[in-house]
C-alpha positions as CSV (number, residue, x, y, z in Angstrom):
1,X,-9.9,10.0,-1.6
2,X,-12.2,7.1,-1.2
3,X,-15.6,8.3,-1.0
4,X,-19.5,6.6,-1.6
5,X,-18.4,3.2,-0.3
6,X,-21.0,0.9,0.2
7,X,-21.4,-1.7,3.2
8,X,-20.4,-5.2,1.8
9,X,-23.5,-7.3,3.6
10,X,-22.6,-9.6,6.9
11,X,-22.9,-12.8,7.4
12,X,-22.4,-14.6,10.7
13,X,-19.7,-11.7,11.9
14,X,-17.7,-11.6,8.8
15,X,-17.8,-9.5,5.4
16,X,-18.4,-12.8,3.7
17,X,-18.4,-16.7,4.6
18,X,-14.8,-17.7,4.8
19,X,-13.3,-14.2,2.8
20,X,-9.8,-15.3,1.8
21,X,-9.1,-17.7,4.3
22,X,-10.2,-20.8,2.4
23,X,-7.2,-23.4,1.4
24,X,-10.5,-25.3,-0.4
25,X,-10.9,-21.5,-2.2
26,X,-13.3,-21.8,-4.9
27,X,-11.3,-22.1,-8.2
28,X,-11.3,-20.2,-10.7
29,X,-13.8,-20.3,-12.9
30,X,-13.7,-20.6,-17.2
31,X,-16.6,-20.0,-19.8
32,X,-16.8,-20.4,-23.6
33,X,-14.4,-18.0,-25.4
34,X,-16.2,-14.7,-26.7
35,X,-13.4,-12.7,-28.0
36,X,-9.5,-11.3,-27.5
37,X,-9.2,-9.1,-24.8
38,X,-6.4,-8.0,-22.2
39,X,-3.6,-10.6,-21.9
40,X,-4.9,-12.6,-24.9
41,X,-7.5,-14.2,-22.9
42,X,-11.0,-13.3,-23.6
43,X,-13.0,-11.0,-20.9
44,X,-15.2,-14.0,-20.2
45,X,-12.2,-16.8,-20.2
46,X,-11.6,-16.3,-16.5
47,X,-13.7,-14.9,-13.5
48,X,-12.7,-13.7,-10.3
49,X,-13.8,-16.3,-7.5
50,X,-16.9,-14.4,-6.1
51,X,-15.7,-15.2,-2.2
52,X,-12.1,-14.2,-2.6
53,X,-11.5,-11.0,-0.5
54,X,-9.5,-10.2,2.6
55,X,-11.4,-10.8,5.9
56,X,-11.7,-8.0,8.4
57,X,-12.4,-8.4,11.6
58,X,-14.6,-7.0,13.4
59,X,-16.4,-7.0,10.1
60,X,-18.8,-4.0,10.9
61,X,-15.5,-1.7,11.1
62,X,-15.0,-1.0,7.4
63,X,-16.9,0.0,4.6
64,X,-16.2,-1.4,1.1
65,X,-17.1,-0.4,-2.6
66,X,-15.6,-3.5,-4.9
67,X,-15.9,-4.1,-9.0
68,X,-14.5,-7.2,-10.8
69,X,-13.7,-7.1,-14.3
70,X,-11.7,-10.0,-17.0
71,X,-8.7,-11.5,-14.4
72,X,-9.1,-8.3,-11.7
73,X,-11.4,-7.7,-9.0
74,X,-10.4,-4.2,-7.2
75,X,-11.9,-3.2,-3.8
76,X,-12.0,0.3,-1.8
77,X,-11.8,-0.5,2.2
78,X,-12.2,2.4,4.2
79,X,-12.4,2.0,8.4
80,X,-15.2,4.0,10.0
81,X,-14.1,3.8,13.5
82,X,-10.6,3.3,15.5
83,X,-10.4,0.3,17.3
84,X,-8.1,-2.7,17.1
85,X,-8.6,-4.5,13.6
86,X,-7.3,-7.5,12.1
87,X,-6.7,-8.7,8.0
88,X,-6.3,-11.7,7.0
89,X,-5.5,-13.5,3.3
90,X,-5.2,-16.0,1.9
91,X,-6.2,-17.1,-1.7
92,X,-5.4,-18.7,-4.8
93,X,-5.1,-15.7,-6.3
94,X,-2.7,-12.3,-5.9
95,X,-3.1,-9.6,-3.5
96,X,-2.1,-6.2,-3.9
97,X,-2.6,-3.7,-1.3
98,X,-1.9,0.1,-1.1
99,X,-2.3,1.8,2.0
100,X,-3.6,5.4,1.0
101,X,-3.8,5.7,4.5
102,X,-2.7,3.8,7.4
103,X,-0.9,4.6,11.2
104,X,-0.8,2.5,14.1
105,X,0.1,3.0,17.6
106,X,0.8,-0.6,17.4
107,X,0.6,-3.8,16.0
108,X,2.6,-6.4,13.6
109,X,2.4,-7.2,9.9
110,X,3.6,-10.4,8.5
111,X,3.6,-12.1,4.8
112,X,4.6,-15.6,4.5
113,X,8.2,-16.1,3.6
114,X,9.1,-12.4,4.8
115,X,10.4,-11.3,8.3
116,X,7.4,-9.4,9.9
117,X,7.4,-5.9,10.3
118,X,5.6,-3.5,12.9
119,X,6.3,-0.4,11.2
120,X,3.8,2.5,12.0
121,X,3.8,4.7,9.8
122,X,2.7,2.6,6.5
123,X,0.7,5.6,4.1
124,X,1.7,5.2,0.5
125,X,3.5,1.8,1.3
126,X,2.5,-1.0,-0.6
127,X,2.7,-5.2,0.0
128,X,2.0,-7.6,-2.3
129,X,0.9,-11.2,-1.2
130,X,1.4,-14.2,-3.8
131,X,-1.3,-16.3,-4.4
132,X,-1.5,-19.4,-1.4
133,X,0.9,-17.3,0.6
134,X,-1.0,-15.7,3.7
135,X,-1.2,-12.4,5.1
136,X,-1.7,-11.3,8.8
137,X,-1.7,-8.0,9.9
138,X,-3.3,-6.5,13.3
139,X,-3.3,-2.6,14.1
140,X,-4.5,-0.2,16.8
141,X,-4.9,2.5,14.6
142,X,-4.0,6.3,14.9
143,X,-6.0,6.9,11.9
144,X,-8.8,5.5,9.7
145,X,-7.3,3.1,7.7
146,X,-8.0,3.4,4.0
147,X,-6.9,1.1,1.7
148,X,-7.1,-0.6,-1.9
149,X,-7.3,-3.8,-2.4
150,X,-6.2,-5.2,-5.8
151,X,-6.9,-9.2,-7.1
152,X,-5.1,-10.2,-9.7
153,X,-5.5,-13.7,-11.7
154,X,-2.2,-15.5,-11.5
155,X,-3.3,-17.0,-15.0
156,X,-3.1,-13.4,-16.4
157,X,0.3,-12.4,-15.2
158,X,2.2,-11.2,-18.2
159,X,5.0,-13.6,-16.7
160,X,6.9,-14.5,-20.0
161,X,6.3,-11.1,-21.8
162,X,8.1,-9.3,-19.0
163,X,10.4,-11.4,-17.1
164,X,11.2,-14.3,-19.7
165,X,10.0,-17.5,-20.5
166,X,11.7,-19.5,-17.1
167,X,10.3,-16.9,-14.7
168,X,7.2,-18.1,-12.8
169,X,7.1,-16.9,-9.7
170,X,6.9,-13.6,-8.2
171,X,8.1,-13.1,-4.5
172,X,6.6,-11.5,-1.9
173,X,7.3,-7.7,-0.4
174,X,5.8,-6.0,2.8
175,X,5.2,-2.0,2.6
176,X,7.1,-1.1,-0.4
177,X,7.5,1.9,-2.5
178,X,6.9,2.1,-6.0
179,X,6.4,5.5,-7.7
180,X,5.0,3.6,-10.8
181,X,2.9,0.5,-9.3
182,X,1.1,2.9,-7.3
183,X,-0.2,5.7,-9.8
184,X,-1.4,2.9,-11.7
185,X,-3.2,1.8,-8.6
186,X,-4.4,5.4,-7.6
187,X,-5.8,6.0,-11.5
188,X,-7.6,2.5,-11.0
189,X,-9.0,3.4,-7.8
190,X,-10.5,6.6,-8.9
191,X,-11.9,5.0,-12.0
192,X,-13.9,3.1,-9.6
193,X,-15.2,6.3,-7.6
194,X,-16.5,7.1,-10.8
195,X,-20.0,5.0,-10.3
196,X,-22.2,5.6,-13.3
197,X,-19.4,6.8,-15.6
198,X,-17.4,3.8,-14.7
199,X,-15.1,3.2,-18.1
200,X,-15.0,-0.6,-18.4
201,X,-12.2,-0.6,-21.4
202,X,-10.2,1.9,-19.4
203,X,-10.2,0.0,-16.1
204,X,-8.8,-3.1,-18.4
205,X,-6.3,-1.1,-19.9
206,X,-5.3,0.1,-16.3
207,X,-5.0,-3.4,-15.0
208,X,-3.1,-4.7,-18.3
209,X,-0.7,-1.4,-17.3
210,X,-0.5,-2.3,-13.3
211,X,-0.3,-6.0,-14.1
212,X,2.8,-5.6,-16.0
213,X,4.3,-2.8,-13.8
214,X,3.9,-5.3,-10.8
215,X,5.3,-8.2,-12.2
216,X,8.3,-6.2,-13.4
217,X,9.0,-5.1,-9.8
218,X,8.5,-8.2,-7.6
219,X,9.9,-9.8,-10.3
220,X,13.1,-8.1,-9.9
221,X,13.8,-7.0,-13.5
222,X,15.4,-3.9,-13.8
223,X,13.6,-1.1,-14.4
224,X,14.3,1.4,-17.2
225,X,13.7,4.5,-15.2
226,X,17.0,6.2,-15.7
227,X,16.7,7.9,-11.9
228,X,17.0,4.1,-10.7
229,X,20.6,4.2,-11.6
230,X,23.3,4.5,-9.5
231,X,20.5,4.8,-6.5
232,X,19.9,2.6,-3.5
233,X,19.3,-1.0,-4.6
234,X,15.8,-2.0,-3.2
235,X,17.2,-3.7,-0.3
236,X,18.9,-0.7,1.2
237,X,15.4,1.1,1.0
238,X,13.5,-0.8,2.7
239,X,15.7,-1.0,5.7
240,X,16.2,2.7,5.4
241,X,13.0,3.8,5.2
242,X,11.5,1.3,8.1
243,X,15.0,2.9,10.1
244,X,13.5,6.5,9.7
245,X,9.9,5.8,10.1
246,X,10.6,4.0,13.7
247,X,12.9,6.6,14.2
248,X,11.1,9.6,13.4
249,X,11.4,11.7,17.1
250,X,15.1,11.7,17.2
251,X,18.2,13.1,15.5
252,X,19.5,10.5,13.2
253,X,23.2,10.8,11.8
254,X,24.0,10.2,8.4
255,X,26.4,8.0,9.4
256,X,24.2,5.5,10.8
257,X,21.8,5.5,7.6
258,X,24.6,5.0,5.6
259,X,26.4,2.2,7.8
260,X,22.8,0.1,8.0
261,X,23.5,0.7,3.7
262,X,27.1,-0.6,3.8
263,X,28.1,2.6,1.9
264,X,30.2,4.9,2.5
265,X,28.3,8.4,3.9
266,X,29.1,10.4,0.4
267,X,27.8,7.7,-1.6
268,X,25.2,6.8,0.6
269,X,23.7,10.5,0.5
270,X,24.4,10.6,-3.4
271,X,22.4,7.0,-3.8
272,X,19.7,8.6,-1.9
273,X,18.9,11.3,-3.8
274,X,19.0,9.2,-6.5
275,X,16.4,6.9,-5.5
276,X,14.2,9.4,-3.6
277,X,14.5,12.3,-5.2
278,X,15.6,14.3,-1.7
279,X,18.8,14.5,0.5
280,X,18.2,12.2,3.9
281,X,17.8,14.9,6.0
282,X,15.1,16.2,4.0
283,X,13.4,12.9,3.6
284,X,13.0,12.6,7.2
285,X,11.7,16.0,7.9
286,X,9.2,15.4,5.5
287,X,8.1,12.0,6.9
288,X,8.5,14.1,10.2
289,X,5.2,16.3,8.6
290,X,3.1,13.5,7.5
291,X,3.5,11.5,10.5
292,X,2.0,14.8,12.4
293,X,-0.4,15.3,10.1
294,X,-1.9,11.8,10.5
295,X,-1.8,12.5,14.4
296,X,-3.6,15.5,13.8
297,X,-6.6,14.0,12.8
298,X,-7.2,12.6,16.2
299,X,-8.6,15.5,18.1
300,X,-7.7,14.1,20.9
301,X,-4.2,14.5,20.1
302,X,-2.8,17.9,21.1
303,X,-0.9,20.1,19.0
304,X,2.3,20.0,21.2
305,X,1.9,16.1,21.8
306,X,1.6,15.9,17.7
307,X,4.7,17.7,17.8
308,X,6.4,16.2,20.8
309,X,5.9,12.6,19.1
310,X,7.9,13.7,16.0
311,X,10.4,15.2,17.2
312,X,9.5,18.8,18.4
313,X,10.4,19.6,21.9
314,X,9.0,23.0,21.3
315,X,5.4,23.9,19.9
316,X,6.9,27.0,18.4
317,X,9.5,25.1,16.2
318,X,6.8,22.6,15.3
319,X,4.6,25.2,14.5
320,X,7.4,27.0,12.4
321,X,8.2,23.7,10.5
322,X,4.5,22.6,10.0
323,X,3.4,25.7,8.5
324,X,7.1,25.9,6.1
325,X,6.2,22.7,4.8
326,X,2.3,22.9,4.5
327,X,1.6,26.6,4.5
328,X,-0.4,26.1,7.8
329,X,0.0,26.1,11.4
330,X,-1.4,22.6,12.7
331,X,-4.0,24.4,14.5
332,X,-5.3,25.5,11.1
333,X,-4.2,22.8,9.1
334,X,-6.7,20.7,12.1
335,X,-9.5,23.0,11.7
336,X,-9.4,22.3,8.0
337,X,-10.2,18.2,8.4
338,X,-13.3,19.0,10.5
């Protein structure tokens, strides 16, 4: 939970004079040695360019709470109201971004050098934006968008250490999943939260961690999770998830998640498991849930449209699979958020 986020000051109708948008972006910035820190660079080697953030627009929409340390500046956005918003970035540095929230009733993501998306549902994904690549995106949001914004010093990478020597690029990806990316990014962002207590050493620790975790996915070097084996490569998730999350309301057959796979229906069910640690069907019920539940929140949103909008052509079996799967019925479940 983001909470205590403070209002980054305006300037001329934007969070800050040219936020991320800059090809002339200030560089980054080098002072006398002190001593070894994280990546074998001292704390004070390299500092985060102070205007490098991702512009919002309208800039009044969102509140922030940011804190920059050695080769990593990390910044809490939360919306405060629901009305169309735009991102942009684009910096010489890389961008990080999970979505702790986030579900649009429309609108179109893009990353340079990736086909854009206009996926919906987007909580818990992740996209990570190179540094000089640029980043659009443009909602009208079902819910308050909350999201983390991580920048990382491309100086800093832990390039060699975990890809190889000749490895020096990391490529871009657009609402991913990553089970250990993003507890890294959740401890980070509640080690921010903290205010006074803030634990400067741990926060460094925790970006040395998510650095290297990062680079070892968009990298592409195989992980040593054993539960990655003999799963869906992470291709095939990407187009399966996006397939289920624009597909949520209707009855999709197994046949047709394992054909957009090019495996067979056994396998494909088998890999599945593997890699998300539930059968398909299961998967999509559950997606089913958290799509309702971030409809929910909009009190304008009735209990049988919530459910109607899944799936659910009856309030009684919505109500029946809403409260198995959360242990209340969306009318309580509702009253709980107020």
């Amino acid at each position: 939970m983001l909470t205590n986020l403070d209002v980054v000051p305006q300037e001329h109708g934007s969070i800050r004079p040219a936020l991320g948008l800059r090809r002339d972006a200030e560089p980054l910035r080098r002072v006398p040695n002190k001593s070894p820190t994280l990546y074998g660079i001292a704390e004070a080697d390299v500092e985060m360019p102070s205007d490098v953030a991702v512009e919002v627009f309208p800039a009044d929409i969102v509140k922030h709470h940011r804190v920059s340390r050695a080769g990593m500046g990390a910044e809490l956005v939360q919306a405060t109201r629901r009305e169309r918003t735009e991102f942009h970035f684009e910096a010489p540095v890389h961008l990080l971004a999970l979505f702790e929230r986030g579900a649009r009733s429309a609108g179109e993501s893009c990353v340079e050098g990736l086909p854009r998306s206009s996926l919906k549902d987007f909580e818990h994904k992740l996209t990570f934006v190179p540094a000089g690549h640029r980043y659009d995106d443009w909602q009208v949001p079902r819910t308050l968008t909350r999201v983390i914004y991580f920048y990382l010093n491309p100086t800093q990478m832990p390039m060699s250490e975990v890809l190889g020597p000749h490895e020096t690029t990391l490529s871009p990806r657009l609402f991913f999943e990553d089970a250990a990316v993003r507890n890294t990014a959740l401890k980070l962002a509640t080690l921010i939260e903290s205010g006074s207590s803030f634990d400067r050493l741990y926060f460094d620790a925790l970006s040395l961690v998510l650095a290297h975790e990062l680079v070892r996915f968009v990298g592409g070097c195989p992980r040593s999770d054993p539960l990655a084996r003999g799963g869906l490569a992470p291709w095939q998730q990407r187009i399966i998830i996006d397939y289920i999350e624009e597909h949520l309301n209707e009855q999709i057959p197994l046949a047709k998640l394992a054909d957009l796979a090019n495996l067979s229906p056994c396998y494909f069910c088998r890999a599945f498991k593997q890699s998300l640690g539930m059968p398909p069907h299961r998967f999509h019920r559950h997606r089913r849930i958290e799509r309702a539940k971030s409809l929910l929140v909009n009190e304008s949103v009735s209990v049988t449209a919530a459910g109607l909008s899944v799936g659910f052509n009856e309030t009684s079996s919505f109500t029946a699979a809403f409260r198995k799967a959360t242990g209340l019925t969306p009318t309580a479940y509702r009253r709980g958020l107020i």
